[in-house]
KEPA-205684 format. One record per residue (C-alpha): residue in three letters; x, y, z. Coordinates in Angstrom, 2 decimals. Example, Ala and Ser with C-alpha at 12.3 -4.5 7.8 and 13.67 -1.06 7.14 Angstrom:
BEGIN
PT   resn         u         v         w
PT    ALA     12.30     -4.50      7.80
PT    SER     13.67     -1.06      7.14
//
This chain:
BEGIN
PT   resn         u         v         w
PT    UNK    181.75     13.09    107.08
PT    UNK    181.10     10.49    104.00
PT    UNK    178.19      9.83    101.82
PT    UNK    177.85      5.62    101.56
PT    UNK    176.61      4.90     97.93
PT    UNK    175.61      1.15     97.39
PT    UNK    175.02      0.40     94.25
PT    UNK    175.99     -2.50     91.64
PT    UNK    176.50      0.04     88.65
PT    UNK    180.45      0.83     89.02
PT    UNK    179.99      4.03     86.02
PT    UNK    177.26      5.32     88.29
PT    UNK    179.17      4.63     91.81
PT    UNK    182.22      6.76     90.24
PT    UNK    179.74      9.62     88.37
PT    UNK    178.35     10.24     92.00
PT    UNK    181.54     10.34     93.99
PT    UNK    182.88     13.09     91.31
PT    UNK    179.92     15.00     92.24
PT    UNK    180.45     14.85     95.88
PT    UNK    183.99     15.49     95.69
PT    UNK    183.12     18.37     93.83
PT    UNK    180.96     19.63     96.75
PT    UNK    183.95     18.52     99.58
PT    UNK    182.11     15.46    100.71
PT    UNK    183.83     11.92    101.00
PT    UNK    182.32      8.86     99.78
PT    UNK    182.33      5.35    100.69
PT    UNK    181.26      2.58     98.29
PT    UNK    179.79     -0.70     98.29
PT    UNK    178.63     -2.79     95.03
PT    UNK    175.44     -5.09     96.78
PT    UNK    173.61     -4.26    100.70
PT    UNK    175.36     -7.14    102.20
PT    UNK    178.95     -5.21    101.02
PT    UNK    177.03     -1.73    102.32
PT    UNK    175.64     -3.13    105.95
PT    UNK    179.58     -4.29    106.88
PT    UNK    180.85     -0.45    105.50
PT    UNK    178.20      0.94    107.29
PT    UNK    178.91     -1.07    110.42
PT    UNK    183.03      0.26    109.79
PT    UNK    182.21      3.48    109.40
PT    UNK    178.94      4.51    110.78
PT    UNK    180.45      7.34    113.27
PT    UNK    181.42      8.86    109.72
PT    UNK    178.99      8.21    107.34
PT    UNK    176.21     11.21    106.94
PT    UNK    174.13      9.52    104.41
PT    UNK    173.33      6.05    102.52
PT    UNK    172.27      6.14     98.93
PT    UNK    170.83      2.98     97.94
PT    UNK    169.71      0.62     94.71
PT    UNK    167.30     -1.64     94.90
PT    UNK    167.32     -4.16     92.89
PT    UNK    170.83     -5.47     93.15
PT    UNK    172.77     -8.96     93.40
PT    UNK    173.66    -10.69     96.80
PT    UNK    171.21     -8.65     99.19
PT    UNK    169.12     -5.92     97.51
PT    UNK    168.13     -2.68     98.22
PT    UNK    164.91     -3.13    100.35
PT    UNK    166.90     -5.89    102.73
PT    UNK    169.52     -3.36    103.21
PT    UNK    167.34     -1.06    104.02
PT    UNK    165.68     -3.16    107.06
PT    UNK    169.06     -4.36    108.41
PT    UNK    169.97     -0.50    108.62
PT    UNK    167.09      1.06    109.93
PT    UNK    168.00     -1.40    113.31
PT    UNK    171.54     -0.96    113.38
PT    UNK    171.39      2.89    112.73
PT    UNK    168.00      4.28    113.15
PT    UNK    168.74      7.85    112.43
PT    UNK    170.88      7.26    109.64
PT    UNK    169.18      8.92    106.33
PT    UNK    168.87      6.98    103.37
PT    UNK    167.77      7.79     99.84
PT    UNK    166.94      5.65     97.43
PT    UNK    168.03      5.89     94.04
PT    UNK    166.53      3.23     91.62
PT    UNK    165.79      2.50     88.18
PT    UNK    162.86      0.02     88.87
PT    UNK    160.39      2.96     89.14
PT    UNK    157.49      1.19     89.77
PT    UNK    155.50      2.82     93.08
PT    UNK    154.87      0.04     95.18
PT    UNK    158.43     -0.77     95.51
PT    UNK    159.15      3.11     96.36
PT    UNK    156.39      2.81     98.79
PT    UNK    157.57     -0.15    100.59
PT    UNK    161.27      0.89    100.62
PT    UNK    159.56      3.75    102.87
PT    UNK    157.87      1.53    105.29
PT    UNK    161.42     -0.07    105.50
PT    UNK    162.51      3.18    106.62
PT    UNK    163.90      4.99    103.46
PT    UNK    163.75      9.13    103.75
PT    UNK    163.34      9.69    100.21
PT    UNK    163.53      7.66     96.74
PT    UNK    164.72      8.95     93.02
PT    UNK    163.95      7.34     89.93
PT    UNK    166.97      6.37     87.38
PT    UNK    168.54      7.69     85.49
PT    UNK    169.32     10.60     86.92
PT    UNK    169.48     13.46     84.45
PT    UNK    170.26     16.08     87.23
PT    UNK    172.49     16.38     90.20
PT    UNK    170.06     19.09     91.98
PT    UNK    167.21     16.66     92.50
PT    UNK    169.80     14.68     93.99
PT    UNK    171.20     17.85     96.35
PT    UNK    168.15     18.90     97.05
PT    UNK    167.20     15.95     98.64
PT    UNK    170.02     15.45    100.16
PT    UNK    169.80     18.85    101.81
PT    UNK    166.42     18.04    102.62
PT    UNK    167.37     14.86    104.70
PT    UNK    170.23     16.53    106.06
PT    UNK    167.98     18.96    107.64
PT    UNK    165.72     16.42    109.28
PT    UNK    168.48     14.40    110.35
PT    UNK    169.75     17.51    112.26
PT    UNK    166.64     18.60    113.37
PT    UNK    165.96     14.83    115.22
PT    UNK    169.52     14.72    116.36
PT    UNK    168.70     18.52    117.83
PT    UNK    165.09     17.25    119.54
PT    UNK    167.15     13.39    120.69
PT    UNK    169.57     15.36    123.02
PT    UNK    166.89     18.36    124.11
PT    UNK    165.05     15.16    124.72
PT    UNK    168.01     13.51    126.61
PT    UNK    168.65     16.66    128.20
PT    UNK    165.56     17.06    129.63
PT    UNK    165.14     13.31    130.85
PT    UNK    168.68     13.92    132.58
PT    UNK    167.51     16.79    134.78
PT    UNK    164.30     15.25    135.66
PT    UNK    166.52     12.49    136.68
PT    UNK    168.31     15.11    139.15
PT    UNK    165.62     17.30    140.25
PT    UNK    163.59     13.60    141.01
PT    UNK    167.36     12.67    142.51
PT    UNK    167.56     16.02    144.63
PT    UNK    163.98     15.94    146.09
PT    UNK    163.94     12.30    146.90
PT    UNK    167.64     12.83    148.83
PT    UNK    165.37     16.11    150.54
PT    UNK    162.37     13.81    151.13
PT    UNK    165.38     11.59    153.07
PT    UNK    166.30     13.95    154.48
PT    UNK    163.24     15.14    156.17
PT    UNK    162.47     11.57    157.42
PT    UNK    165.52     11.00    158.81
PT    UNK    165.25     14.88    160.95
PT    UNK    162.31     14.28    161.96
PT    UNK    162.91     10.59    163.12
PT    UNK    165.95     12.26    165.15
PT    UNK    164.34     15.10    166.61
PT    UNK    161.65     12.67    168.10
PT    UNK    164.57     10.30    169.36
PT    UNK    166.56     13.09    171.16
PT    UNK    164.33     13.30    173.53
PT    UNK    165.77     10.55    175.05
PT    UNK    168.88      9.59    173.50
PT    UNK    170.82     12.66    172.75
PT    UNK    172.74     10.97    169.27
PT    UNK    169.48      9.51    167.82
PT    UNK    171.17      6.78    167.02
PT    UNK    168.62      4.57    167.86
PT    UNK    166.34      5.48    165.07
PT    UNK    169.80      4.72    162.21
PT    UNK    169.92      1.39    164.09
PT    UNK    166.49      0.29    164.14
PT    UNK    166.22      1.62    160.11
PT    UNK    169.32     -0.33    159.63
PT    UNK    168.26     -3.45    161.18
PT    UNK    165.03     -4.13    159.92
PT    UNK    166.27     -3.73    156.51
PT    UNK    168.09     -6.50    157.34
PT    UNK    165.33     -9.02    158.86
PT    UNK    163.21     -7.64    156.36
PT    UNK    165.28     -9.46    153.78
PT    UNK    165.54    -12.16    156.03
PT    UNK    161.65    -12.81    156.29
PT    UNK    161.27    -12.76    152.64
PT    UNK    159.99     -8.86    152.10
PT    UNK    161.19     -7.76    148.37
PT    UNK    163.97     -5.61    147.65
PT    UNK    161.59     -2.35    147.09
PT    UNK    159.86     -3.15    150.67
PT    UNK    162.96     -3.61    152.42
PT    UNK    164.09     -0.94    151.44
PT    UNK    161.23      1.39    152.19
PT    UNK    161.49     -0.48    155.46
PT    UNK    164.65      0.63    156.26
PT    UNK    164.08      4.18    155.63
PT    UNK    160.32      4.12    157.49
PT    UNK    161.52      2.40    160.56
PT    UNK    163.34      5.21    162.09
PT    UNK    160.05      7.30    162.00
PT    UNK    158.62      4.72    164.70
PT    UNK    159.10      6.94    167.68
PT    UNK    158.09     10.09    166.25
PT    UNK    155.09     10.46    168.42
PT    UNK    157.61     10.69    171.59
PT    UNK    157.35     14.48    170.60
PT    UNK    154.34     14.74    172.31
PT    UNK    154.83     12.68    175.50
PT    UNK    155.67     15.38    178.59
PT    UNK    159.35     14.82    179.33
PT    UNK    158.60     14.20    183.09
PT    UNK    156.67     10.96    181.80
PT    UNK    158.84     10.25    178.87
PT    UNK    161.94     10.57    180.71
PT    UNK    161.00      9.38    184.62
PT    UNK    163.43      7.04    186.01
PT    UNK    161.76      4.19    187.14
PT    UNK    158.54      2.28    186.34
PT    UNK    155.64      4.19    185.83
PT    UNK    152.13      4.33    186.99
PT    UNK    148.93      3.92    185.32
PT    UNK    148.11      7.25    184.38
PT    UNK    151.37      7.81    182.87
PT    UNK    151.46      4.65    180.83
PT    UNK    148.26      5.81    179.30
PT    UNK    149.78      8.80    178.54
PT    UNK    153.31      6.87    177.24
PT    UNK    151.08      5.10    175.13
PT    UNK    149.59      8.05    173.43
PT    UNK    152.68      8.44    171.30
PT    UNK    151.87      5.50    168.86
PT    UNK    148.75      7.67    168.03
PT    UNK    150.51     11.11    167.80
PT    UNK    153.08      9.69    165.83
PT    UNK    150.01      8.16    163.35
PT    UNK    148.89     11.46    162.91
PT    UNK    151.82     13.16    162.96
PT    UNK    152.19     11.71    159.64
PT    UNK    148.71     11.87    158.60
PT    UNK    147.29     13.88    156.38
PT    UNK    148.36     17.98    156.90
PT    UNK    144.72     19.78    155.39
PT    UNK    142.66     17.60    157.99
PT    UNK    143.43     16.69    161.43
PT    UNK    140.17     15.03    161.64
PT    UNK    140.64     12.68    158.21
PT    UNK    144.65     12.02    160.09
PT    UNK    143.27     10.69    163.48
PT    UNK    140.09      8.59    161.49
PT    UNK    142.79      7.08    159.75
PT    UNK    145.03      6.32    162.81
PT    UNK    141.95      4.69    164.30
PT    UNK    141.13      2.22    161.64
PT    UNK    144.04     -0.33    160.87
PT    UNK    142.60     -1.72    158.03
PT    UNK    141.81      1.48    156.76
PT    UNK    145.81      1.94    157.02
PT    UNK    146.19     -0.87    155.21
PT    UNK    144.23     -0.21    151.92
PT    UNK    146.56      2.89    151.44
PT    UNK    149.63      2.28    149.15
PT    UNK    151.84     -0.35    149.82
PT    UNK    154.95      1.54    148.48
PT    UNK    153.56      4.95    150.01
PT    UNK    156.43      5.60    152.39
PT    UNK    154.28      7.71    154.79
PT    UNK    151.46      5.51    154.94
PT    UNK    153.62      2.24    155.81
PT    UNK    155.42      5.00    158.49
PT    UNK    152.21      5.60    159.97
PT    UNK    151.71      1.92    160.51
PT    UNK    154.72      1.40    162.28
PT    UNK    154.35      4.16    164.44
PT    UNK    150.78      3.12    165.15
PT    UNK    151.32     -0.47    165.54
PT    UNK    155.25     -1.38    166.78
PT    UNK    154.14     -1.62    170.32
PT    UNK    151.37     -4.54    169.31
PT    UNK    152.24     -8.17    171.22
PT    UNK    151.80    -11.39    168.96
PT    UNK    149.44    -12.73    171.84
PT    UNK    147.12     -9.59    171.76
PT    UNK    148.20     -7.84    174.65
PT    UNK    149.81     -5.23    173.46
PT    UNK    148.69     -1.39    172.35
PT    UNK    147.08      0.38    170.80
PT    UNK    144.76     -1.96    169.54
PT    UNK    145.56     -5.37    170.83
PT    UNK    145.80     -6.74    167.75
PT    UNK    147.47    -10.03    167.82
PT    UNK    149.58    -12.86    165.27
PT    UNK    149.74    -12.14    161.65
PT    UNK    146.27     -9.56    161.98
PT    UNK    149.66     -7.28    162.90
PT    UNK    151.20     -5.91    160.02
PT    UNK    154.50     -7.98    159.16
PT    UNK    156.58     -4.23    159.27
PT    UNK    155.51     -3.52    162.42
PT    UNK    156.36     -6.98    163.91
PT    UNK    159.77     -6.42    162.49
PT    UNK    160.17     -3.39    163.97
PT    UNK    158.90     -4.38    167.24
PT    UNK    161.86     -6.81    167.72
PT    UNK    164.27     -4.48    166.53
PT    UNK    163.44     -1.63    168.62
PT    UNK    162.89     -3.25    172.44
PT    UNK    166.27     -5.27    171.29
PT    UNK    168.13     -2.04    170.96
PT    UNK    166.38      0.33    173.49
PT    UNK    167.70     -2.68    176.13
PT    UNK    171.24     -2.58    174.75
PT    UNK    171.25      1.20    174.81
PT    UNK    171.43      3.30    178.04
PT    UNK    169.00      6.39    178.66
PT    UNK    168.20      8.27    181.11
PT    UNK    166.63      6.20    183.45
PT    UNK    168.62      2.90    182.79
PT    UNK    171.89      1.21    181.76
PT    UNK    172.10     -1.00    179.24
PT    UNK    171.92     -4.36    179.23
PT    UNK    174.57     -6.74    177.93
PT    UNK    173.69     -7.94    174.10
PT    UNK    173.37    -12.23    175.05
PT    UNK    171.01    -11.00    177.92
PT    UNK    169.18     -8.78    175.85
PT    UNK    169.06    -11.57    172.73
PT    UNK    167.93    -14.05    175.73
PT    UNK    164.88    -11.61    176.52
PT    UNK    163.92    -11.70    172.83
PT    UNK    164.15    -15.32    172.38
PT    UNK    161.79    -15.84    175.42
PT    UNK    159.45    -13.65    173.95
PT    UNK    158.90    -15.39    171.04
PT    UNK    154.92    -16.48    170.94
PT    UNK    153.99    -13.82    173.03
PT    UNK    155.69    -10.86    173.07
PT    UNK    157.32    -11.34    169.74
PT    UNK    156.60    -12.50    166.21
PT    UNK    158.12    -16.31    166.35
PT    UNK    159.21    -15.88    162.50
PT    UNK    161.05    -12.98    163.07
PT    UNK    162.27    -14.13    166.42
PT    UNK    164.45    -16.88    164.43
PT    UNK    165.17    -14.64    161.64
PT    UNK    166.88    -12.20    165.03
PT    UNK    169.17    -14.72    166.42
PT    UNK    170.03    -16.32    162.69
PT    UNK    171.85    -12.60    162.42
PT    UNK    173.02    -11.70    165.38
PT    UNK    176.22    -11.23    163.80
PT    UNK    174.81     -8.90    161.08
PT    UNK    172.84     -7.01    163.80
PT    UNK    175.56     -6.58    166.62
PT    UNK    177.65     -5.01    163.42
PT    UNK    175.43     -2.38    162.58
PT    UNK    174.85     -1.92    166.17
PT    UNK    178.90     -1.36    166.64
PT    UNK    179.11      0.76    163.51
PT    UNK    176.44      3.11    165.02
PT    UNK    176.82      3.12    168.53
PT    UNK    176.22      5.92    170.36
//
C-alpha cells in the first residue's frame, strides 16, 4: 500500500517519503492536483492515503480535493498546508478532506497520528460498507427464496384445483403462459404481465369445491348443477380471500369494485379477480355477475379467451378435444359476445406463439 503526497515543494515531497520509508510504507508523488488526480486514477487500488497542499500551481489543493472525493469517495485525505488561515481549512473539509495540518511541520507524530487516526476510520467504513453489502445481499436471497416459495405455493395450489379434471394440470401452465403473452399483446406493462402470467393459473381454484359427480359428469348438465358449477368462481374468490375472516373474504368476493380498489400489483387480489370474474361474457350474459364490455376487468377478459380456447383443445373426462382451427374458429365467432373483440384479434394475431406454448406443455 502507498501514501500519494501532492505537493509543489520537491525538499518537502522527499523529507516525507524518508519518513514513510522509515515506517515501511511506499509513496507516490505528484508536484500540482491535476499531476495527483491522473496518479491517483493509476494507482488507486494501491494508494492508502492522499496528502495534499493547497495552494499550488496548475490545479490546487481544494480542486483536487473535489475531483477525488467523486472518483474515490473513501479515499482519506489530509491536508497539509502552509496557508493556515481557517476558512480555507474549513472549506477543504466540506470538499471532503479528513483532516488538515498547518506548515511547517516541526513534528512527524502530528503527522502519524493523524494518519493513524484516518486509517482507523477508513477501516472502520470499509468494515460497516461490506457488513452493509453483506446484509443487503442476504435480504436479496431470503426476499429471492420466499418469493420462489410464494411461486411455489401458487403454482400447487393452481394444480391441485386443476387435477380434478386434468390429471397433469397442465392447463393451468398453459393458460399462465398464454395470457402473459396477450397481455403484452393488449398493451398491459411488463410488471402486469407478468403478475398475469403467474395469477392466471389460480383461475380454477374454486373447482376444489365443486362435487366431482357435477364437476366431472359426462355430458351437459342440468340446471341445478350449473348453479352449483358456477359456485366455483366464488369459492375460488374466497379461497384467496382474506384467512382471519371468512365473512370480510366473501363481502369482498361480492363487490367487484370493491376488488378493484385493492392493489393493482397485489398478486392475490388480481387472483381473486380472475377467479371471480373469467367466466363473465362481453355481452352481459355471463356469471357471476353479468357484468358486461370493458365494466369486466381487462385480466379477466384475457383469461377468459385463453382458458375456453384451451379447455376445447384439451380432452377430459367427459370430452375429446377439439382440433386447434376449429377451436380458434369458435373464438373468433365469439368475438362481441362471448369474447372481448380486442383480445379476440390480439388471439388469432398469435396463434403461432400460442399453439407453441401449447406444444411445449401438452399434456
Amino acid at each position: 500500500m502507498s501514501i500519494l503526497i501532492i505537493d509543489d515543494e520537491p525538499g518537502l515531497r522527499r523529507s516525507l517519503a524518508a519518513h514513510f520509508e522509515d515506517l515501511d510504507l511506499d509513496t507516490l508523488e505528484a508536484c500540482n492536483g491535476l499531476e495527483g488526480l491522473e496518479v491517483l486514477r493509476e494507482h488507486a487500488d494501491s494508494i492508502e492515503a492522499v496528502i495534499v497542499d493547497l495552494n499550488m500551481q496548475v490545479m490546487d489543493g481544494a480542486s483536487f480535493i473535489g475531483h477525488a472525493t467523486q472518483e474515490a469517495p473513501e479515499m482519506p485525505i489530509i491536508v497539509l498546508s502552509g496557508v493556515g488561515v481557517i476558512e480555507d481549512a474549513i472549506a477543504a473539509m466540506r470538499r471532503g478532506a479528513w483532516d488538515f495540518i498547518t506548515k511547517p511541520l516541526h513534528s512527524f507524530e502530528m503527522l502519524d497520528h493523524t494518519l493513524n487516526r484516518v486509517f482507523e476510520r477508513a477501516r472502520l467504513l470499509r468494515e460497516n460498507r461490506m457488513h452493509r453489502e453483506n446484509l443487503e445481499c442476504l435480504v436479496r436471497q431470503r426476499t429471492e427464496e420466499l418469493e420462489e416459495t410464494r411461486r411455489q405455493v401458487m403454482q400447487r395450489l393452481s394444480r391441485a384445483a386443476e387435477y380434478k379434471d386434468n390429471e397433469t394440470g397442465r392447463h393451468v401452465i398453459r393458460v399462465g403462459q398464454i395470457s402473459r403473452l396477450l397481455g403484452a399483446a393488449m398493451g398491459l406493462g411488463t410488471q402486469q404481465c407478468d403478475l398475469l402470467g403467474e395469477c392466471a393459473p389460480l383461475h380454477d381454484v374454486g373447482k376444489i369445491g365443486i362435487p366431482d359427480e357435477v364437476l366431472l359428469k359426462p355430458g351437459r348438465l342440468d340446471d341445478d348443477e350449473l348453479v352449483i358449477m358456477r359456485r366455483h368462481c366464488l369459492y375460488g374468490c374466497e379461497i384467496l380471500g382474506p384467512l382471519d375472516d371468512r365473512e370480510a373474504a366473501h363481502r369482498i368476493c361480492s363487490d367487484v369494485p370493491l376488488l378493484r380498489d385493492q392493489q393493482p400489483f397485489d398478486e392475490l387480489a388480481l387472483a381473486r379477480i380472475l377467479a371471480l370474474c373469467h367466466h363473465e361474457r362481453w355481452d352481459g350474459g355471463g356469471y357471476p355477475f353479468g357484468l358486461s364490455g370493458e365494466d369486466i376487468p381487462v385480466e379477466a377478459r384475457i383469461v377468459s379467451v385463453v382458458d375456453v380456447y384451451d379447455a376445447l383443445c384439451s380432452d377430459r373426462p367427459y370430452k375429446t378435444a377439439m382440433p386447434p382451427d376449429e377451436a380458434a374458429i369458435l373464438i373468433r365467432d365469439g368475438a362481441g359476445t362471448q369474447f372481448d373483440p380486442a383480445v379476440v384479434d390480439a388471439f388469432l394475431c398469435h396463434r403461432t406463439e400460442i399453439d407453441a406454448i401449447r406444444d411445449r406443455w401438452r399434456d
